[in-house]
Backbone as a chain_set.jsonl record, in Angstrom:
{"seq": "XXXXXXXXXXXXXXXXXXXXXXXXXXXXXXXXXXXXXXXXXXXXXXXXXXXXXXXXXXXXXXXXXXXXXXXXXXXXXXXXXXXXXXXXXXXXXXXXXXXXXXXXXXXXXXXXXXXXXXXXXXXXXX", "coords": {"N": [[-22.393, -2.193, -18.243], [-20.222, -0.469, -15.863], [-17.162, -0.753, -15.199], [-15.559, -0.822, -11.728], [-14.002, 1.725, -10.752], [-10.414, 0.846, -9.647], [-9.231, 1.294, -5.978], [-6.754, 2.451, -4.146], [-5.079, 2.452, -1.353], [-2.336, 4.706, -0.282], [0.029, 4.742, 1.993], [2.078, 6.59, 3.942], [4.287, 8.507, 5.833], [5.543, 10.23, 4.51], [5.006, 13.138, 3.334], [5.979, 14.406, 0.468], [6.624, 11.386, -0.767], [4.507, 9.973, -0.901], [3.069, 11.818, -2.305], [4.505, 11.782, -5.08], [4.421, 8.657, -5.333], [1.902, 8.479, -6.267], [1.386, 9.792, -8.302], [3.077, 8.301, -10.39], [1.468, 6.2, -10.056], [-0.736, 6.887, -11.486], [-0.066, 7.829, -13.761], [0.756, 5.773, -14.86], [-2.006, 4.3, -14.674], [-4.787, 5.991, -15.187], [-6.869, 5.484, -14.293], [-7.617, 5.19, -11.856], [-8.346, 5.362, -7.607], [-6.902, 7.092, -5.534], [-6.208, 6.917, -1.829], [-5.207, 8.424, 0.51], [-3.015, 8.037, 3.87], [-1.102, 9.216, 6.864], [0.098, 7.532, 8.313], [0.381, 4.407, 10.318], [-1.856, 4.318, 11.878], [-3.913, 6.165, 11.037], [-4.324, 4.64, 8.302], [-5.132, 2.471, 9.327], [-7.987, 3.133, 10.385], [-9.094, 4.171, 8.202], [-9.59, 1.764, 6.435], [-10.993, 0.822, 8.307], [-13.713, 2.349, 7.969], [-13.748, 1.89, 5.123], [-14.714, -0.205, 3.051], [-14.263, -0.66, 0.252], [-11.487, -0.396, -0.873], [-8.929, -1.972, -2.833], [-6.338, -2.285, -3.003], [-3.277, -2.01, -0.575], [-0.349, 0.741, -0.196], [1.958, -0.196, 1.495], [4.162, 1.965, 3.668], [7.052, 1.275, 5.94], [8.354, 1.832, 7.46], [7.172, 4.315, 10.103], [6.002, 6.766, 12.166], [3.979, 6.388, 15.322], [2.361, 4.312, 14.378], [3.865, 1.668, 13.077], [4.074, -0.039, 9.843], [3.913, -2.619, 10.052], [2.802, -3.454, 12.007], [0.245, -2.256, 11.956], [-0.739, -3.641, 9.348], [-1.301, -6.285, 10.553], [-3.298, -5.62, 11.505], [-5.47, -4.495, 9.992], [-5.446, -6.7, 8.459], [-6.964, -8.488, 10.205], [-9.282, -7.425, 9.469], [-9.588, -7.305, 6.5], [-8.811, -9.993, 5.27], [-8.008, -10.807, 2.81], [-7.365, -8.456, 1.47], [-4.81, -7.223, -0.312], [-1.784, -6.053, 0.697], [0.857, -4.444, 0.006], [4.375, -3.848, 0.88], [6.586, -0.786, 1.091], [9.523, 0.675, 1.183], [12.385, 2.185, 1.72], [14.234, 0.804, 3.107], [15.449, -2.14, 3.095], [16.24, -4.917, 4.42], [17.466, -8.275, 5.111], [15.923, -8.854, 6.896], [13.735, -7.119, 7.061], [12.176, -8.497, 5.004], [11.307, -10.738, 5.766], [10.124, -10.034, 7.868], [8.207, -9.171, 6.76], [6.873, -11.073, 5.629], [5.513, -12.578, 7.882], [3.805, -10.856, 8.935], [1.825, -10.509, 7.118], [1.866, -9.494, 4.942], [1.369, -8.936, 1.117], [3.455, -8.522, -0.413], [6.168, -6.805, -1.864], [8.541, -3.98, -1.899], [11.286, -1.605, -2.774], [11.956, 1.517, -2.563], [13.978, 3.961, -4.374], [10.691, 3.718, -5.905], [10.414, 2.089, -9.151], [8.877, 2.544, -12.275], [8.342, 0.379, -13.722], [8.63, -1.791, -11.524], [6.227, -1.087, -10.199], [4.337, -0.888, -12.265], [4.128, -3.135, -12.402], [3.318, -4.94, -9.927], [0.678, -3.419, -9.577], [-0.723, -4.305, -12.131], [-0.64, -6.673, -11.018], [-2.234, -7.493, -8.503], [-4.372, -5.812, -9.202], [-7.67, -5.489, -11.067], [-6.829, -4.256, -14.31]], "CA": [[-22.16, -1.69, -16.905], [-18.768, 0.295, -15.78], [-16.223, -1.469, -14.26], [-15.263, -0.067, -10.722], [-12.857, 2.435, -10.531], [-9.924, 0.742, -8.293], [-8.939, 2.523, -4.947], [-5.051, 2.354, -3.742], [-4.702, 3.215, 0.001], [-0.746, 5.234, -0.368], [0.558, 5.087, 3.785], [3.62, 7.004, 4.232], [4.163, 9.199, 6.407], [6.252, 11.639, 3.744], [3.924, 13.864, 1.973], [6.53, 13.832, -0.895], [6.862, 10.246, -1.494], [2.844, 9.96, -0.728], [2.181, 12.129, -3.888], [5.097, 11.006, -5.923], [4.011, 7.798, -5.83], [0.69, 8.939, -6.622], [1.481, 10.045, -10.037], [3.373, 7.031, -10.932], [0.456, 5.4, -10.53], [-2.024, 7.749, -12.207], [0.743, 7.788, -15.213], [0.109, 3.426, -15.304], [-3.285, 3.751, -14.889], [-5.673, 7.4, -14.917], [-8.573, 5.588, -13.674], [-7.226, 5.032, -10.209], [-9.243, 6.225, -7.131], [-5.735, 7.134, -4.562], [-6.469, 7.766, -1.151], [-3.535, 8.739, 1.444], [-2.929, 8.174, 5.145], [0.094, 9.596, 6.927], [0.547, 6.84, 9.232], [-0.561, 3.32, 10.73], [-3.599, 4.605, 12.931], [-5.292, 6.455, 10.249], [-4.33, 3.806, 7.451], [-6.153, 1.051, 10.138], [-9.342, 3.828, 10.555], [-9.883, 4.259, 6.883], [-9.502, 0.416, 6.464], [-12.38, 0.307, 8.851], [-14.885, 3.321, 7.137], [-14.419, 1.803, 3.535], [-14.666, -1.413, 2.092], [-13.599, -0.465, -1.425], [-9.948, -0.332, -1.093], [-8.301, -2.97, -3.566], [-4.604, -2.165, -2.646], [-2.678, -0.465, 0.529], [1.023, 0.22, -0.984], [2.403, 0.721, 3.295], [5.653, 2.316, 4.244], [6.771, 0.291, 6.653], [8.436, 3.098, 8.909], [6.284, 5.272, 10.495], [5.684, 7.238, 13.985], [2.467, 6.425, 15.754], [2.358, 3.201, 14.112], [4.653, 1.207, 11.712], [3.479, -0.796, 8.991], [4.257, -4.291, 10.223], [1.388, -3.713, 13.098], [-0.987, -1.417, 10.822], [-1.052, -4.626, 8.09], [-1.801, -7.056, 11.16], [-4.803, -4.909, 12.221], [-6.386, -4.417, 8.885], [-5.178, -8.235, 7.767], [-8.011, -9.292, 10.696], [-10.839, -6.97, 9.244], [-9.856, -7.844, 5.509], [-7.775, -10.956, 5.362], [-7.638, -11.318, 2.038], [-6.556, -7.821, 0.532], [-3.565, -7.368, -0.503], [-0.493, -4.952, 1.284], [2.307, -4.511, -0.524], [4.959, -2.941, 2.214], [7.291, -0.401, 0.616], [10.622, 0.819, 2.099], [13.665, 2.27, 1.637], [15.399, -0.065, 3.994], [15.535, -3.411, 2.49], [17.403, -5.725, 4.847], [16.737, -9.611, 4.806], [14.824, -9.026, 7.843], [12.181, -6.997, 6.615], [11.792, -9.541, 4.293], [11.417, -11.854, 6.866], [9.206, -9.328, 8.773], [7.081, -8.736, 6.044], [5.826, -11.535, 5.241], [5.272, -13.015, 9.021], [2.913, -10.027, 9.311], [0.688, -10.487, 6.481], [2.239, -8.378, 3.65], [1.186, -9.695, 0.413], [4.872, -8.739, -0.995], [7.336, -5.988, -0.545], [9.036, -3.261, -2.558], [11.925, -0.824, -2.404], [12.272, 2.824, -2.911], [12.866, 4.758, -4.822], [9.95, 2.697, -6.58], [10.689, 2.504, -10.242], [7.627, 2.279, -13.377], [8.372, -1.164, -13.989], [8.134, -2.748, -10.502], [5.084, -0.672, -10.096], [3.085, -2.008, -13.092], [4.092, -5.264, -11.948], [2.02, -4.956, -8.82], [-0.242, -2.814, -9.958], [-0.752, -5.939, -12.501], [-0.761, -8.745, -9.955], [-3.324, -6.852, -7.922], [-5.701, -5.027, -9.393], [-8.245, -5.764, -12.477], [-6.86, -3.431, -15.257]], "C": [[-20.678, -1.377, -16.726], [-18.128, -0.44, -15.132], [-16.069, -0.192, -12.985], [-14.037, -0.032, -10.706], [-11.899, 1.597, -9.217], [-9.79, 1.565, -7.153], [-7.743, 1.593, -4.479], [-5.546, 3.306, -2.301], [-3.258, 3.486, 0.041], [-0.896, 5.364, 1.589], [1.684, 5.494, 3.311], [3.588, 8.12, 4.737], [5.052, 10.727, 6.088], [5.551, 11.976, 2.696], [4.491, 13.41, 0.844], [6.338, 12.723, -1.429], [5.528, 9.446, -1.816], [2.475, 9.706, -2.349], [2.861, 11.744, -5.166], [5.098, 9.472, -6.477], [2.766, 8.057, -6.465], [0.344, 8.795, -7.954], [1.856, 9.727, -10.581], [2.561, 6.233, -11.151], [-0.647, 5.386, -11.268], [-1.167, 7.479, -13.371], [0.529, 6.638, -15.71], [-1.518, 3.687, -15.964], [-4.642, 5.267, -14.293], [-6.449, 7.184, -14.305], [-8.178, 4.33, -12.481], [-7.573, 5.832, -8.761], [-8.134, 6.218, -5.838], [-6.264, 7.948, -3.276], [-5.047, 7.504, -0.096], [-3.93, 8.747, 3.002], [-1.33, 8.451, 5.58], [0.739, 8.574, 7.976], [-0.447, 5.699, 9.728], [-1.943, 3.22, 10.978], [-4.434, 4.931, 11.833], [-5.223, 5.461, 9.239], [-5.609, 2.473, 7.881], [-8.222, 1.886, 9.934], [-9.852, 4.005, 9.162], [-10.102, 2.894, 6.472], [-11.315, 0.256, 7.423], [-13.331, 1.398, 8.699], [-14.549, 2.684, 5.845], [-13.915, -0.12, 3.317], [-14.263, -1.569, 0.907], [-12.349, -0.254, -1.717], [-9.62, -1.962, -1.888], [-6.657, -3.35, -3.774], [-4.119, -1.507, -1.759], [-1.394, -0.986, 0.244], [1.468, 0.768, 0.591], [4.034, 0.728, 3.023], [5.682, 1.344, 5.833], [7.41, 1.228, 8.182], [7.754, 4.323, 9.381], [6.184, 5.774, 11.446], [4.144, 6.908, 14.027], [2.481, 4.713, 15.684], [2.699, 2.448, 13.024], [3.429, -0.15, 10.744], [3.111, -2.2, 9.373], [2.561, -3.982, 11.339], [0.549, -3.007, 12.303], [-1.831, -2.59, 10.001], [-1.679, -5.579, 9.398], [-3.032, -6.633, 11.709], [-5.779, -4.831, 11.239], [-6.195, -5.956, 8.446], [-6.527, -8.543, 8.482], [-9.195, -8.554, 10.272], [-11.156, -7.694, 7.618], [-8.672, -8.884, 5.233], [-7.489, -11.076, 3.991], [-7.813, -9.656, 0.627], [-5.193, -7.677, 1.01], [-2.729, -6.108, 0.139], [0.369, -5.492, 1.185], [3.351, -3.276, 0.614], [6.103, -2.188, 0.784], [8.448, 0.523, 1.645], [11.863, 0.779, 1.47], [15.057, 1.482, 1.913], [14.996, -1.562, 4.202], [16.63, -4.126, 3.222], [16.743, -7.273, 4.654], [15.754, -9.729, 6.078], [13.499, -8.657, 7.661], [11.693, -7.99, 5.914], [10.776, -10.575, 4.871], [9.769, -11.407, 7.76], [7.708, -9.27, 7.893], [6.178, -9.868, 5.549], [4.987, -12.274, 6.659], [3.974, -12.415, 9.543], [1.415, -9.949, 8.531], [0.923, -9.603, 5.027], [2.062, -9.448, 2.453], [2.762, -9.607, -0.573], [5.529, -6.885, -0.875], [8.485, -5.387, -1.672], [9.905, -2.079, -2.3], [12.022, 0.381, -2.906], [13.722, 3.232, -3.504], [12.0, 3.664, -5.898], [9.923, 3.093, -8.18], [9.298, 1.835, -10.838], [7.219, 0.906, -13.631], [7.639, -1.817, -13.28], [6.453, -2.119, -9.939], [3.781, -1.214, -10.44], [3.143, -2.825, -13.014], [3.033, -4.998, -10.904], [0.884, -4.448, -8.552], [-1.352, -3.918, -10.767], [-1.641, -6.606, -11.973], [-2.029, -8.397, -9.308], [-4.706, -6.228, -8.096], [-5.857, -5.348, -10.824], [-8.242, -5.008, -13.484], [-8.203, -3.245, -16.137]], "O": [[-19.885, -2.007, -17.426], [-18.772, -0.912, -14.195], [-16.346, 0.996, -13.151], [-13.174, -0.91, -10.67], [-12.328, 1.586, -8.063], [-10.266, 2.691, -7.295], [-7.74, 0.363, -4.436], [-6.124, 4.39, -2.22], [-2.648, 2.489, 0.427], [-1.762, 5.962, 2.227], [2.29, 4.927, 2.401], [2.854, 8.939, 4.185], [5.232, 11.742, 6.761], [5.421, 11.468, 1.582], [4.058, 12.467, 0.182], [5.884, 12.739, -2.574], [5.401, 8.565, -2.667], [2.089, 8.822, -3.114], [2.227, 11.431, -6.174], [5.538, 9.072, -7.555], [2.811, 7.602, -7.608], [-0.482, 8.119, -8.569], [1.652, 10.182, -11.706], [2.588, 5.507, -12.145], [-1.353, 4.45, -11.642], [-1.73, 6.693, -14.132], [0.154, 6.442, -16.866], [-2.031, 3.452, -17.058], [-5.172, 5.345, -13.184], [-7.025, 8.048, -13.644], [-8.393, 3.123, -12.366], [-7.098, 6.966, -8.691], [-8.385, 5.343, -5.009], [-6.648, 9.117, -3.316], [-4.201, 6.611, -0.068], [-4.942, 9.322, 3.403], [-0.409, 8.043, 4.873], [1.853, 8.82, 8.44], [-1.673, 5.796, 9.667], [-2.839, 2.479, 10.573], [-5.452, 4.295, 11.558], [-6.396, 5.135, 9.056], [-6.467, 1.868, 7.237], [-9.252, 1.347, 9.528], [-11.071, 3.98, 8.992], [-11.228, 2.869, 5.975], [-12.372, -0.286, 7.102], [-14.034, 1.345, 9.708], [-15.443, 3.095, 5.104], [-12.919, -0.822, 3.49], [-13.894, -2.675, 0.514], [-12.064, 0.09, -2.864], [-10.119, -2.986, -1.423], [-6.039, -4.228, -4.376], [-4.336, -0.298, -1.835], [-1.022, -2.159, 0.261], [1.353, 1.957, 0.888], [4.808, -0.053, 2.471], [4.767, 0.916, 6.536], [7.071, 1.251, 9.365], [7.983, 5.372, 8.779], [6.34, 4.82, 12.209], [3.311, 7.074, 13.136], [2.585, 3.979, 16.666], [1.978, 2.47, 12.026], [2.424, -0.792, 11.05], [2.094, -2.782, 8.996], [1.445, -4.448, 11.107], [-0.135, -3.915, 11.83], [-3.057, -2.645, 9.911], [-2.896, -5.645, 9.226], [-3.732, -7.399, 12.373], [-6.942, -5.081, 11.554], [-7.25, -6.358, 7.955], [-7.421, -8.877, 7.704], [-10.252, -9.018, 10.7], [-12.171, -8.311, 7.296], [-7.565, -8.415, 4.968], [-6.386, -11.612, 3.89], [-8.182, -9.698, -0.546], [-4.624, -7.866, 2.085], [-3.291, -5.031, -0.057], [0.83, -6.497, 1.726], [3.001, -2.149, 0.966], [6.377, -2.813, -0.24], [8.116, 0.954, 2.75], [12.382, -0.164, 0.873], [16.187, 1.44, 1.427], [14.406, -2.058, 5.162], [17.794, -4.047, 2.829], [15.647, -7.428, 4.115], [14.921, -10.63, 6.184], [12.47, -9.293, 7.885], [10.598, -8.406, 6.292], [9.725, -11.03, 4.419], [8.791, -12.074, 8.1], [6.543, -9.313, 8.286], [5.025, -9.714, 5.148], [3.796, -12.525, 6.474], [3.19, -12.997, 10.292], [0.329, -9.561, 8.963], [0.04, -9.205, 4.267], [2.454, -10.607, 2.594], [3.101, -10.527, -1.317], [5.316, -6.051, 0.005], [9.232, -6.172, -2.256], [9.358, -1.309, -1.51], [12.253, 0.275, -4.11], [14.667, 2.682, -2.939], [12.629, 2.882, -6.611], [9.503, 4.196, -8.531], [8.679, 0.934, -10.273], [6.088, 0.428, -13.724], [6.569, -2.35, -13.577], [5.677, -2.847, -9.32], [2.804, -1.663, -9.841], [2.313, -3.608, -13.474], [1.861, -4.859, -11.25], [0.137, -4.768, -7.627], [-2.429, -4.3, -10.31], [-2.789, -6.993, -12.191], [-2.982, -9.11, -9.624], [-5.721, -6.176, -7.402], [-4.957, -5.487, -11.651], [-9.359, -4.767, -13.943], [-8.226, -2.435, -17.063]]}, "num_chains": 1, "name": "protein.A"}
């Protein structure tokens, strides 16, 4: 029997960095099922149409709705997947912020190969 294809929920609300991550992660791992939201609200609404997500990598700045409240809205439907917050703007607060909220851990841009397949890794059943 086939193993199931993972699925990565990418939030960010910059196309670019969306699909550029995208293909960092397809380059790790081909048999990766990536779906994209451009922001909190729809990240929370696809969260609640699929059950098969196994990773949401969230930006944590966003219009509409930032990450930190996005992760606390999906944390109460699935408490126990994982959101890794990603973000340019690494102060000790996000830190702070991120995990208070429910983030399972917390990565900076630009996101390099390495720290990728690390959490890629930790997370999901190669």
């Amino acid at each position: 029997m086939d193993k199931k294809k993972p699925v990565i929920l990418i939030v960010d609300d910059n196309e670019n960095n969306s699909l550029l991550l995208e293909i960092q992660i397809l380059e790790l791992n081909s048999n990766i099922e990536i779906i994209h939201a451009i922001d909190g609200d729809y990240a929370v609404d696809i969260c609640k149409s699929r059950s098969d997500i196994d990773l949401v990598l969230m930006d944590i700045n966003m219009p509409n709705m930032n990450g930190y409240d996005a992760t606390k809205l999906i944390k109460d439907i699935y408490p126990d997947l994982p959101i890794v917050y990603q973000t340019a703007y690494a102060f000790k607060d996000s830190f702070l912020e991120a995990a208070s909220s429910g983030g399972s851990n917390f990565i900076t841009k630009p996101i390099d190969s390495d720290t990728l397949d690390l959490v890629l890794s930790r997370y999901l059943d190669k």
